[in-house]
Jmol script that loads the backbone (N, CA, C; Angstrom):
load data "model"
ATOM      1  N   UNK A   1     -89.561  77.191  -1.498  1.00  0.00           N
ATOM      2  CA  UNK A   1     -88.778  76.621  -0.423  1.00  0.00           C
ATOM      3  C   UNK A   1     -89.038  77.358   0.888  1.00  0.00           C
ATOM      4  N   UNK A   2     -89.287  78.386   0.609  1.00  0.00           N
ATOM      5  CA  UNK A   2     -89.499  79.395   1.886  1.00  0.00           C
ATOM      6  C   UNK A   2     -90.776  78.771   2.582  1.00  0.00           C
ATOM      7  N   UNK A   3     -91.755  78.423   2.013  1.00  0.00           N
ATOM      8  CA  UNK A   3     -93.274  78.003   2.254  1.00  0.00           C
ATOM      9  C   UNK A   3     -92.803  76.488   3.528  1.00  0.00           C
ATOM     10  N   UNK A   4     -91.553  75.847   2.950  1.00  0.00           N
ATOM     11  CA  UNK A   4     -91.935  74.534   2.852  1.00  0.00           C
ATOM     12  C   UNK A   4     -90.917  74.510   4.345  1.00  0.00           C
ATOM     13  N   UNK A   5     -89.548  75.575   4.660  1.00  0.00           N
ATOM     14  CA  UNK A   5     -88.989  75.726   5.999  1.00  0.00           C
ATOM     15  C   UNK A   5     -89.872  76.623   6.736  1.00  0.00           C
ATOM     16  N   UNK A   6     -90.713  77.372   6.610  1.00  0.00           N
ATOM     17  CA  UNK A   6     -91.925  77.769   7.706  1.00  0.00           C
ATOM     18  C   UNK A   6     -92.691  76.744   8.040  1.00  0.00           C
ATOM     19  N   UNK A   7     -93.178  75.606   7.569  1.00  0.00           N
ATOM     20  CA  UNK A   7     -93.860  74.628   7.926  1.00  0.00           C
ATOM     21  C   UNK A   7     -93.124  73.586   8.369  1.00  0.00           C
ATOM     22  N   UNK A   8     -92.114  73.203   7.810  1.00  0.00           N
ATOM     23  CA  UNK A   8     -90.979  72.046   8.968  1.00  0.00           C
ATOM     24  C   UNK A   8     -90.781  73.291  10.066  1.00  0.00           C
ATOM     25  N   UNK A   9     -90.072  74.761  10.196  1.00  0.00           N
ATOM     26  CA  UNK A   9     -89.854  75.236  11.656  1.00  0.00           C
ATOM     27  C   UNK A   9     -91.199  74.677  12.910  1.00  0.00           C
ATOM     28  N   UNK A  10     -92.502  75.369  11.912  1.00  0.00           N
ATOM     29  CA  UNK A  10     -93.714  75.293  13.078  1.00  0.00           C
ATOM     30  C   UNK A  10     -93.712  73.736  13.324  1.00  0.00           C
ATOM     31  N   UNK A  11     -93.877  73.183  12.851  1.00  0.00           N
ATOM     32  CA  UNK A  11     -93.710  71.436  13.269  1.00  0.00           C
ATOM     33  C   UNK A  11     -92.244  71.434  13.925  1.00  0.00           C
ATOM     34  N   UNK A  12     -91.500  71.597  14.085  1.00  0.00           N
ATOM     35  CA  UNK A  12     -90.655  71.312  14.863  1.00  0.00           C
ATOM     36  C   UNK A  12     -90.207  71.835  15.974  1.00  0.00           C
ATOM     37  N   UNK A  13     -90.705  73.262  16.145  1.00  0.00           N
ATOM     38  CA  UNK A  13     -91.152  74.058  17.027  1.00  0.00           C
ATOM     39  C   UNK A  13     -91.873  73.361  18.240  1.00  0.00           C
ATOM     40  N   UNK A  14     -93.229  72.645  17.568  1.00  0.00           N
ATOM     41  CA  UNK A  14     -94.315  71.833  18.271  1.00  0.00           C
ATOM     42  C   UNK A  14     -93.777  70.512  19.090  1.00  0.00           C
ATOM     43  N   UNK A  15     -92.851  70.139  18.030  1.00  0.00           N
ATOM     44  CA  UNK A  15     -92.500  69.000  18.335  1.00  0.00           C
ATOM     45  C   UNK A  15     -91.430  68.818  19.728  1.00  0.00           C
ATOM     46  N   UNK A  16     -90.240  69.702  19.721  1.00  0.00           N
ATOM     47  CA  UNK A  16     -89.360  70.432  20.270  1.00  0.00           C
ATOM     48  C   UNK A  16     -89.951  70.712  22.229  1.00  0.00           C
ATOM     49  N   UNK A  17     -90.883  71.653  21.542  1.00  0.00           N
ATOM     50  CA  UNK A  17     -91.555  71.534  23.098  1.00  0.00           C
ATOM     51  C   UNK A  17     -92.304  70.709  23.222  1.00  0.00           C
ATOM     52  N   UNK A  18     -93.173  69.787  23.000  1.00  0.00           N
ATOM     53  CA  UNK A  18     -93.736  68.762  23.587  1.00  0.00           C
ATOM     54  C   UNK A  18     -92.741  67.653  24.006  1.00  0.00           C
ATOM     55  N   UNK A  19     -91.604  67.726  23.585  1.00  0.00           N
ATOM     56  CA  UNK A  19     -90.270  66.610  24.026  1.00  0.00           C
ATOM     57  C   UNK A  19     -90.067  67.311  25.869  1.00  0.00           C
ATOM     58  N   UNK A  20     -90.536  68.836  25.935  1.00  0.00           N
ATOM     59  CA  UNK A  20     -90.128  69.170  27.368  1.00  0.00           C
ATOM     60  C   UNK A  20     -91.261  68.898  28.361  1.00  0.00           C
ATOM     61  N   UNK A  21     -92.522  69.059  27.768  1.00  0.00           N
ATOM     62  CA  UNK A  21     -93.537  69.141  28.702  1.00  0.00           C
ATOM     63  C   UNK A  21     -94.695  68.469  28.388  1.00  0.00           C
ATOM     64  N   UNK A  22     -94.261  67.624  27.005  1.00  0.00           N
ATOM     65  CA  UNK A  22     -95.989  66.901  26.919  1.00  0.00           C
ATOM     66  C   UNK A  22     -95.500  65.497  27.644  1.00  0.00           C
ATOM     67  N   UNK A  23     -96.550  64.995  27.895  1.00  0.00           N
ATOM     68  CA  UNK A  23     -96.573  63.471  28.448  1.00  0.00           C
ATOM     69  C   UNK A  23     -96.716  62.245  27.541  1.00  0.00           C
ATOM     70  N   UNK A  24     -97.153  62.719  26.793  1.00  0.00           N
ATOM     71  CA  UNK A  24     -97.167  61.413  25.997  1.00  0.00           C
ATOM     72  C   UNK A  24     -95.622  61.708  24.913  1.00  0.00           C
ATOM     73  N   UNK A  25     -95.213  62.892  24.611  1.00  0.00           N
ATOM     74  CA  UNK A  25     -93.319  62.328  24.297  1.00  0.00           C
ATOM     75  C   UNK A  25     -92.923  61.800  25.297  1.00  0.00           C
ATOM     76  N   UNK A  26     -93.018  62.139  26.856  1.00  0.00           N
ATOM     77  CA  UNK A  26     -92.596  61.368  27.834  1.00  0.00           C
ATOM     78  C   UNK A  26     -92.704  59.861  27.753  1.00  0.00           C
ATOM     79  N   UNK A  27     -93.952  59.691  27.630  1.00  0.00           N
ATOM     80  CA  UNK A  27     -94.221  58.128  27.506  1.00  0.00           C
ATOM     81  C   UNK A  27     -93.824  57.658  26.386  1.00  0.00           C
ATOM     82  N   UNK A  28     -93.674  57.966  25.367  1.00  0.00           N
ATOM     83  CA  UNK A  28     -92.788  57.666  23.805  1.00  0.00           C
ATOM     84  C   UNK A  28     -91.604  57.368  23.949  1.00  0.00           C
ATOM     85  N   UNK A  29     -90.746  58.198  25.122  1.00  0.00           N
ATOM     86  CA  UNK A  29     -89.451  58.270  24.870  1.00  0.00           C
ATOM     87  C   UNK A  29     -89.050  57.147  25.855  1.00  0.00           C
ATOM     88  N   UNK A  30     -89.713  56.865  26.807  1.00  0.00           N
ATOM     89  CA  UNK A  30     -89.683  55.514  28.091  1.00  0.00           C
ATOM     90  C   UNK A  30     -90.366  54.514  27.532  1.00  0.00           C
ATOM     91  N   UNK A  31     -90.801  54.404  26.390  1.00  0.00           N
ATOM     92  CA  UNK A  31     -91.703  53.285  25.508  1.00  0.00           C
ATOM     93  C   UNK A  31     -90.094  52.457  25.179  1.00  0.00           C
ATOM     94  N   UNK A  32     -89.950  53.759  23.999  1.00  0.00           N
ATOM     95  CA  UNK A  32     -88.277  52.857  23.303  1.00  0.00           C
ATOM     96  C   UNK A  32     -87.178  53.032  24.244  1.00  0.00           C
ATOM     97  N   UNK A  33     -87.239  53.281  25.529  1.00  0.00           N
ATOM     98  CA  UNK A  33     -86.038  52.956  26.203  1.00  0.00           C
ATOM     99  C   UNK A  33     -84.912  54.157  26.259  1.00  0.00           C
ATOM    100  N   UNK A  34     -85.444  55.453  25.898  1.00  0.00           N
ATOM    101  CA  UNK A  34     -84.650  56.674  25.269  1.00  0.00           C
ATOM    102  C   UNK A  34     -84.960  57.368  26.269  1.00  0.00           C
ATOM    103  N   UNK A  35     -85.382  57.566  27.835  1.00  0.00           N
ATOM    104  CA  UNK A  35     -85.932  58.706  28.348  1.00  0.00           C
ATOM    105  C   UNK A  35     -84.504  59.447  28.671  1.00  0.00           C
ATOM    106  N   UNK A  36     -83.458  59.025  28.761  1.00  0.00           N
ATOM    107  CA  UNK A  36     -82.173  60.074  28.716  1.00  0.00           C
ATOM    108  C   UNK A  36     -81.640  60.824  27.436  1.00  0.00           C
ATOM    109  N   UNK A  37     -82.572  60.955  26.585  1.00  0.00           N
ATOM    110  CA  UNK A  37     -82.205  61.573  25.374  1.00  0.00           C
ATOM    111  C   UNK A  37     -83.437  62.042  24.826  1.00  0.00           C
ATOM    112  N   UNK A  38     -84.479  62.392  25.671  1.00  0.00           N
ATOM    113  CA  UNK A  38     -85.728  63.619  25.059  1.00  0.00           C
ATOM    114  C   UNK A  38     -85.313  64.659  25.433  1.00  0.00           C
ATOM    115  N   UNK A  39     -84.828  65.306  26.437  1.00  0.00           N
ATOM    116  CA  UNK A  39     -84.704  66.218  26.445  1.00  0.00           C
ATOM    117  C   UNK A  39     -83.712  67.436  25.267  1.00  0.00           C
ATOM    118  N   UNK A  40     -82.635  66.151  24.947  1.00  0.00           N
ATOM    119  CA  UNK A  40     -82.059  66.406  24.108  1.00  0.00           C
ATOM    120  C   UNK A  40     -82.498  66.283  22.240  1.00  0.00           C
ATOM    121  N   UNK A  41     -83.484  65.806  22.470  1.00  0.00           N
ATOM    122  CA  UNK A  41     -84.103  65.786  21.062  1.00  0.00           C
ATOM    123  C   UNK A  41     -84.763  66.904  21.037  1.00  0.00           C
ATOM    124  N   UNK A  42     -85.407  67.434  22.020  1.00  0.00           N
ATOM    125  CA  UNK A  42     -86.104  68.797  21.729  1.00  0.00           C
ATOM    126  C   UNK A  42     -85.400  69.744  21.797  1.00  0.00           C
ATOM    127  N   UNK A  43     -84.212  69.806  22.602  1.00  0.00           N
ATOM    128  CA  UNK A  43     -83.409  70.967  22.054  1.00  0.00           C
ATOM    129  C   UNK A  43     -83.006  70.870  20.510  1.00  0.00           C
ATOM    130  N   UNK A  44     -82.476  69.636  20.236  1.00  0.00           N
ATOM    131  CA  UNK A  44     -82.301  69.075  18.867  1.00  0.00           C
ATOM    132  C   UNK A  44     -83.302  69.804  17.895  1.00  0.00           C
ATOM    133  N   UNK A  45     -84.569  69.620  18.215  1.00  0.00           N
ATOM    134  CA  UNK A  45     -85.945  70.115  17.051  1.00  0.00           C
ATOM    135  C   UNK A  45     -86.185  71.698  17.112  1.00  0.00           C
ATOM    136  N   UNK A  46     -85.980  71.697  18.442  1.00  0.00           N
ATOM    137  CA  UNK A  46     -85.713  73.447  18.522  1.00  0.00           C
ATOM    138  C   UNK A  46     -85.084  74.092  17.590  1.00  0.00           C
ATOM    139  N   UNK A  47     -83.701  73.727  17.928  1.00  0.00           N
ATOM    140  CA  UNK A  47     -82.272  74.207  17.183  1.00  0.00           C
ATOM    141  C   UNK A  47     -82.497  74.017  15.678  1.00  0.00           C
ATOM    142  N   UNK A  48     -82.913  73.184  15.132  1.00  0.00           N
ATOM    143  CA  UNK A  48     -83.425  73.016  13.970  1.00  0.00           C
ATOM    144  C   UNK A  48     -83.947  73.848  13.214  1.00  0.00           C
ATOM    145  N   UNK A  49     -85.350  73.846  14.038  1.00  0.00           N
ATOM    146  CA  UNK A  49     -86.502  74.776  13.487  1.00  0.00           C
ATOM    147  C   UNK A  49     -86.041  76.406  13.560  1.00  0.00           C
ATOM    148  N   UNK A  50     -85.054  76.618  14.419  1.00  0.00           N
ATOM    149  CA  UNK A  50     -84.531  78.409  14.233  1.00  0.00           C
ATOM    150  C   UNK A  50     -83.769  78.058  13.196  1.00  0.00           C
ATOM    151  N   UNK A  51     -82.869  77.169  12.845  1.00  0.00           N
ATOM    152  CA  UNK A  51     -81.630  76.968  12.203  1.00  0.00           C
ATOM    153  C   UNK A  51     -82.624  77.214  10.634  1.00  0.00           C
ATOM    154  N   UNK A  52     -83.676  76.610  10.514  1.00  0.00           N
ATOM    155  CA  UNK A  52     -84.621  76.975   9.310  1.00  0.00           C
ATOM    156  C   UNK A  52     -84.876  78.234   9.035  1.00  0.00           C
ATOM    157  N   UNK A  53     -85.634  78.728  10.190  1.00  0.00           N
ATOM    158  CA  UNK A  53     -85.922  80.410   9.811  1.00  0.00           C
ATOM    159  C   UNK A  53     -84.203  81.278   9.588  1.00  0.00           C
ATOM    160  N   UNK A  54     -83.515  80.880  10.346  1.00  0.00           N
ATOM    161  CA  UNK A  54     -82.229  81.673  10.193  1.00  0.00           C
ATOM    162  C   UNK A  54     -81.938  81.400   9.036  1.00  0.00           C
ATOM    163  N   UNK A  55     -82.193  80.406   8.272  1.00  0.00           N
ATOM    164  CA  UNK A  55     -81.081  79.814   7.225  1.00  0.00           C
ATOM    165  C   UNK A  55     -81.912  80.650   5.649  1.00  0.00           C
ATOM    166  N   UNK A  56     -83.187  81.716   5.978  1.00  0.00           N
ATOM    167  CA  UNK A  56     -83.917  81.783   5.127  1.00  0.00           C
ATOM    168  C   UNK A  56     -83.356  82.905   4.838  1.00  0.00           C
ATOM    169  N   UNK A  57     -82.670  83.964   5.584  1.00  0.00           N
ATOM    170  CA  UNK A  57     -81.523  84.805   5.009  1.00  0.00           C
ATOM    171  C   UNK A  57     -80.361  84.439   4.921  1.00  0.00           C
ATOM    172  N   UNK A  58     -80.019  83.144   5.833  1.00  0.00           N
ATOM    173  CA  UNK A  58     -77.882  82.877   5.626  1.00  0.00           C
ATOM    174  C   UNK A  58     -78.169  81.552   5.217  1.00  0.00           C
ATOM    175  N   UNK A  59     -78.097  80.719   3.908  1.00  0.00           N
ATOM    176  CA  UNK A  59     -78.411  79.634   3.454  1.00  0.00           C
ATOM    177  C   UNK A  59     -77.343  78.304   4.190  1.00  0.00           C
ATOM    178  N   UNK A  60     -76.149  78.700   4.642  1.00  0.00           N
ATOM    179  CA  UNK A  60     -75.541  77.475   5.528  1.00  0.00           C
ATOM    180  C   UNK A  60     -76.115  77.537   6.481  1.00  0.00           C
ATOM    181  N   UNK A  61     -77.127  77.830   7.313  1.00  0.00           N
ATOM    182  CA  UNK A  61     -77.715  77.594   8.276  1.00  0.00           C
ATOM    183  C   UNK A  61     -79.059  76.746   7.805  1.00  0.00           C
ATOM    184  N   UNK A  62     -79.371  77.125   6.580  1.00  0.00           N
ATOM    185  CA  UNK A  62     -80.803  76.498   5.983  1.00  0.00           C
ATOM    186  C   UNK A  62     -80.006  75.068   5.688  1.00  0.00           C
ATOM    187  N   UNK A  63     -79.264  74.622   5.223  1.00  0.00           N
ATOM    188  CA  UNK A  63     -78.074  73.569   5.006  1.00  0.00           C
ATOM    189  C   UNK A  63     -78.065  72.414   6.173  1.00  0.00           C
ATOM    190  N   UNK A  64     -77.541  73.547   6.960  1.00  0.00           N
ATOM    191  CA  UNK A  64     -76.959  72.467   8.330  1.00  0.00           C
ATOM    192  C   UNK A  64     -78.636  71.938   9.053  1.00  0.00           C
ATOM    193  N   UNK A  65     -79.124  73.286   9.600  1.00  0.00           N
ATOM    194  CA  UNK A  65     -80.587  72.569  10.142  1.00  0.00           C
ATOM    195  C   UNK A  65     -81.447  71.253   9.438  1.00  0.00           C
ATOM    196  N   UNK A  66     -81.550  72.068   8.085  1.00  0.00           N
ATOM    197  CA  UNK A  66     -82.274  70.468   7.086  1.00  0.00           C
ATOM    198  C   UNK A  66     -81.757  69.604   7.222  1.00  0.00           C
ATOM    199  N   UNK A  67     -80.402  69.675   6.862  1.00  0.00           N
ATOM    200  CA  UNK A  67     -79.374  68.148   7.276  1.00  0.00           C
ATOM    201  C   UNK A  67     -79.415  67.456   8.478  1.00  0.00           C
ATOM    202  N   UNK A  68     -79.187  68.394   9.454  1.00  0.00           N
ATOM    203  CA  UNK A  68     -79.588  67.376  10.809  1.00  0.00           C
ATOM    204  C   UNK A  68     -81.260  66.725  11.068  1.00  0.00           C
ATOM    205  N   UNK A  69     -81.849  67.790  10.609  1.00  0.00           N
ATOM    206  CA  UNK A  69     -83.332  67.374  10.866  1.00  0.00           C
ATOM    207  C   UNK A  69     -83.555  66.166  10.016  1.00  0.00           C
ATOM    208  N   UNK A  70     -83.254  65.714   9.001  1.00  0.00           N
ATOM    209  CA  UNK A  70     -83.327  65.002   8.441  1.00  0.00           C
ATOM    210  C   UNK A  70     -82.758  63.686   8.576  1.00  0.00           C
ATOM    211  N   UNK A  71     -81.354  63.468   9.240  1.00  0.00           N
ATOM    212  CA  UNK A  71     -80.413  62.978  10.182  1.00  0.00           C
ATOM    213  C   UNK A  71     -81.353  62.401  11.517  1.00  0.00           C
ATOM    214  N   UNK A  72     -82.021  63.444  12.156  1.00  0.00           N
ATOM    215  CA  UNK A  72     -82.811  63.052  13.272  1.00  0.00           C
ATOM    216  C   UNK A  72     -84.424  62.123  12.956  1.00  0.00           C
ATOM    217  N   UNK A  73     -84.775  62.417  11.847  1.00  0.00           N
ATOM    218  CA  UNK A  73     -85.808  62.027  11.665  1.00  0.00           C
ATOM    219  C   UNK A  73     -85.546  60.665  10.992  1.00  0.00           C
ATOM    220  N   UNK A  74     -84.385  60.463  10.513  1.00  0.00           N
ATOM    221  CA  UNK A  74     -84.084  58.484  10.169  1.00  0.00           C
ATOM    222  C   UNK A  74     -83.679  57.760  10.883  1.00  0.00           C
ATOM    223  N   UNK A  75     -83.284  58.825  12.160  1.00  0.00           N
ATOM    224  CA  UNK A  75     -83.235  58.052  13.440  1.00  0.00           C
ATOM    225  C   UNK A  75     -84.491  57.575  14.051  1.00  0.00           C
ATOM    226  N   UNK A  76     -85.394  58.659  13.994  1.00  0.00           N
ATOM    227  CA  UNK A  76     -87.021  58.504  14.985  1.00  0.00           C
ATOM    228  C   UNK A  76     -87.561  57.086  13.737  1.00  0.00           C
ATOM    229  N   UNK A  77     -87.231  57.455  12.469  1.00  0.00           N
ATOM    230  CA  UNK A  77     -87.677  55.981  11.635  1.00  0.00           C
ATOM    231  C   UNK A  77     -87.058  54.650  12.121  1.00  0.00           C
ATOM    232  N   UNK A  78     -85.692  55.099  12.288  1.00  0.00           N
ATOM    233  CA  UNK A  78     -85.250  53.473  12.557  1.00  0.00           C
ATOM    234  C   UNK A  78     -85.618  52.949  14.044  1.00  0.00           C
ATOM    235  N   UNK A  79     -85.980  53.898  15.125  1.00  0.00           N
ATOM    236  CA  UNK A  79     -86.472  53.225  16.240  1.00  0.00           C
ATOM    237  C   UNK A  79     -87.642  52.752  16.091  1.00  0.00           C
ATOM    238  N   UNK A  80     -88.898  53.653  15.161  1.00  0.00           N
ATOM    239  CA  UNK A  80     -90.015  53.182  15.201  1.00  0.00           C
ATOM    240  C   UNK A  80     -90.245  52.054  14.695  1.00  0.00           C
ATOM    241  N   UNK A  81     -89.038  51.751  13.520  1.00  0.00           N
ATOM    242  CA  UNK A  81     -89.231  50.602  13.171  1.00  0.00           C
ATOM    243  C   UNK A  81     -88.505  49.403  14.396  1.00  0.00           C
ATOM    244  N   UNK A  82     -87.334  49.474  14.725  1.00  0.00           N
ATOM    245  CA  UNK A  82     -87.230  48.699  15.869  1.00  0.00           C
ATOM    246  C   UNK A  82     -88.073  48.208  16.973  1.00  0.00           C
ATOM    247  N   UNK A  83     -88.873  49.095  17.629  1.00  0.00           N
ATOM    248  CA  UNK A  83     -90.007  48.760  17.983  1.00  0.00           C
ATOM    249  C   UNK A  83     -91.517  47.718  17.424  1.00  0.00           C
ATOM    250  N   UNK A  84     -90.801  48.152  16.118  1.00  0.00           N
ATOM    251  CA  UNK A  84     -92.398  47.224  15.563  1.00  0.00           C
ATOM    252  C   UNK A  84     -93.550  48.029  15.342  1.00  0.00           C
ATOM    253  N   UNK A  85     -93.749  49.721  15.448  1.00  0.00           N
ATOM    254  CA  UNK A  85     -94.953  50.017  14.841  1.00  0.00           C
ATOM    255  C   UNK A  85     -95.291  49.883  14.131  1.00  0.00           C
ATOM    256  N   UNK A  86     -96.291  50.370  13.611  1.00  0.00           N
ATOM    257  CA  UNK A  86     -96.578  49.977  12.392  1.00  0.00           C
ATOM    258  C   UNK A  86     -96.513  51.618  11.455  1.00  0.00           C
ATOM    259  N   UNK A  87     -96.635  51.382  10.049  1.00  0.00           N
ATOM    260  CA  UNK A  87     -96.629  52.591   9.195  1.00  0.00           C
ATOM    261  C   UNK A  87     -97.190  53.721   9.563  1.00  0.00           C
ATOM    262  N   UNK A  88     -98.409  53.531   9.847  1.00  0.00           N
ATOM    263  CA  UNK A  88     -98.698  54.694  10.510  1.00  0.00           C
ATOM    264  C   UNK A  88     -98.169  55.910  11.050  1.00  0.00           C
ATOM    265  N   UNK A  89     -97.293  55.385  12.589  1.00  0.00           N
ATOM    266  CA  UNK A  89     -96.402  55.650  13.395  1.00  0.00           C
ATOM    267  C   UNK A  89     -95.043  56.472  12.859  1.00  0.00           C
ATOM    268  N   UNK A  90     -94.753  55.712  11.838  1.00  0.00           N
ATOM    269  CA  UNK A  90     -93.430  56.129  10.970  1.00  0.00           C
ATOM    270  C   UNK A  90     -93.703  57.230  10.013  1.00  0.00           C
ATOM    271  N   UNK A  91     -95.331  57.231  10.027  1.00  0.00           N
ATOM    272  CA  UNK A  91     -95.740  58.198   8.536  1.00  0.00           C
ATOM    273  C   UNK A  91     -94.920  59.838   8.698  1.00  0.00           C
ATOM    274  N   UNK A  92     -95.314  60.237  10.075  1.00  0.00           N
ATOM    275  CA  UNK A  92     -95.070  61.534  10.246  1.00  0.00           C
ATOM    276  C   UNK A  92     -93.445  61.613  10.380  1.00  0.00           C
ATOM    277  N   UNK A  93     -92.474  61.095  10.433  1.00  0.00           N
ATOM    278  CA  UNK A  93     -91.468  61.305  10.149  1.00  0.00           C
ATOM    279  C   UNK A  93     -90.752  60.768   9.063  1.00  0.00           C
ATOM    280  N   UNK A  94     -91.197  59.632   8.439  1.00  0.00           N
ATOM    281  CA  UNK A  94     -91.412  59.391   6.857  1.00  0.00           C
ATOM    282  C   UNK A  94     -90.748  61.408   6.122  1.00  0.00           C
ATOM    283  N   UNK A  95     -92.461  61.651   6.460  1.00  0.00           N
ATOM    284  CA  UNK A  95     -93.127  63.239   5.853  1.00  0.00           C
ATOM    285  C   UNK A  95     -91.586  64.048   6.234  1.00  0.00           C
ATOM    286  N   UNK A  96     -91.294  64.353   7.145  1.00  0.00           N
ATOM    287  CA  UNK A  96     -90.152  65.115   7.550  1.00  0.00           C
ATOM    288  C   UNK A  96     -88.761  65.068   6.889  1.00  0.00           C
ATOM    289  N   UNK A  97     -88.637  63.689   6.655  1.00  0.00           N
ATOM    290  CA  UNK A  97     -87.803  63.396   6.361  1.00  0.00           C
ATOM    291  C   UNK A  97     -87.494  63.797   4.734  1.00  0.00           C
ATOM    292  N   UNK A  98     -88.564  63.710   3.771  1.00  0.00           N
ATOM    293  CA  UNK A  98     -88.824  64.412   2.998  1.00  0.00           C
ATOM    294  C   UNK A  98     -89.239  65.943   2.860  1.00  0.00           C
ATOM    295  N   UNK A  99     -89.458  66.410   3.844  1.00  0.00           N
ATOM    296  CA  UNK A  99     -89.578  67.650   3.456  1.00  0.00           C
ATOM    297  C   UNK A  99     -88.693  68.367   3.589  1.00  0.00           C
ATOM    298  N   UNK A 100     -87.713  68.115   4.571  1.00  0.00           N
ATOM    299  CA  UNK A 100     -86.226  68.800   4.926  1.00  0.00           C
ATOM    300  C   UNK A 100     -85.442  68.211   3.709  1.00  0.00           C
ATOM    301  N   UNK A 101     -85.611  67.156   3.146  1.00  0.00           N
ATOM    302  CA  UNK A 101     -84.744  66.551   2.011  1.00  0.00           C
ATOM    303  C   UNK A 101     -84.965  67.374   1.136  1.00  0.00           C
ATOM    304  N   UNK A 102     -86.116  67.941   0.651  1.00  0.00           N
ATOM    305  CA  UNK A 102     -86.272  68.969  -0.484  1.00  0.00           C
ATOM    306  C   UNK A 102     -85.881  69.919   0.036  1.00  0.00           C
ATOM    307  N   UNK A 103     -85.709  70.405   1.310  1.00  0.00           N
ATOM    308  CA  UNK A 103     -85.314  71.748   1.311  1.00  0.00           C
ATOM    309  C   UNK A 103     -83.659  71.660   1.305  1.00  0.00           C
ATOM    310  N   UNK A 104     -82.919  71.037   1.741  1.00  0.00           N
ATOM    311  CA  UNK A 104     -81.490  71.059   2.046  1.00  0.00           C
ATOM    312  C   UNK A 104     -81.022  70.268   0.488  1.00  0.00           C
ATOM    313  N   UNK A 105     -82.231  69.841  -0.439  1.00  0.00           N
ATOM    314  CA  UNK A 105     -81.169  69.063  -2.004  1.00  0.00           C
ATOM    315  C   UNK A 105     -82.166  70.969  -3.153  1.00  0.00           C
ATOM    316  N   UNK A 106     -82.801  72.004  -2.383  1.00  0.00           N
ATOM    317  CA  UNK A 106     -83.125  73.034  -3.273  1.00  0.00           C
ATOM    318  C   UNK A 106     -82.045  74.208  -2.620  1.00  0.00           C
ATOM    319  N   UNK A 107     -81.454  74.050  -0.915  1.00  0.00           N
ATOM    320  CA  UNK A 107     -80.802  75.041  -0.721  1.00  0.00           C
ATOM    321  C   UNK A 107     -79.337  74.770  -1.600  1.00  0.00           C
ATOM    322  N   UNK A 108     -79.039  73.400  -1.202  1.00  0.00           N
ATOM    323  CA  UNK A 108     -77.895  73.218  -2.237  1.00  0.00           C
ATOM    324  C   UNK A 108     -77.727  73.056  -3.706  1.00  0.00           C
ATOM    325  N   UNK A 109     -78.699  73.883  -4.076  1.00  0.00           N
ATOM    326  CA  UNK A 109     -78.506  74.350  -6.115  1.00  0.00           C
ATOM    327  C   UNK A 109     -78.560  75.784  -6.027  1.00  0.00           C
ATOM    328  N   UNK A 110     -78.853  77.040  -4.653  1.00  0.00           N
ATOM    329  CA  UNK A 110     -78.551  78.038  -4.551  1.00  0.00           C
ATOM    330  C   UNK A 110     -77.272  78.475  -4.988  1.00  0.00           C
TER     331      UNK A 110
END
end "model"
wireframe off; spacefill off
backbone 0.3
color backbone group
């Protein structure tokens, strides 16, 4: 489990700041009509991704972060699907969505 919240933090880490300064989340987030709520998604992915590493010594923090991240990422599914992408598009948060699911259904048998 440890393997698997170092690799959702660094992805969400990535993700987190490119919501502040890449251009194409810019253009993603003015695609679906959301540009008043990127900024707040990357604090969102931020907060997350520490809430992971923190949670790898205090397990209600490993809890709450997975849970929201996971929370956030059936959101980024249900817009992508609102939009009409296609699978592709949805794959990488599909992935997330599962990987925080294993971590927050293995922190809760701790």
């Amino acid at each position: 489990m440890t393997v698997f919240a170092l690799v959702s933090s660094v992805l969400f880490t990535a993700s987190g700041v490119s919501c502040f300064v890449g251009p194409d989340m810019r253009r993603e987030f003015t695609r679906f009509g959301l540009d008043h709520l990127r900024i707040l998604t990357g604090a969102l992915e931020l907060l997350g991704a520490g809430g992971l590493l923190v949670g790898l010594w205090w397990p209600p923090a490993l809890r709450l972060a997975a849970g929201g991240l996971v929370l956030l990422m059936l959101a980024a599914m249900a817009i992508r699907a609102r939009q009409r992408d296609g699978a592709w598009l949805i794959l990488p948060a599909a992935l997330l969505v599962g990987l925080n699911g294993v971590i927050l259904a293995a922190s809760l048998r701790r």
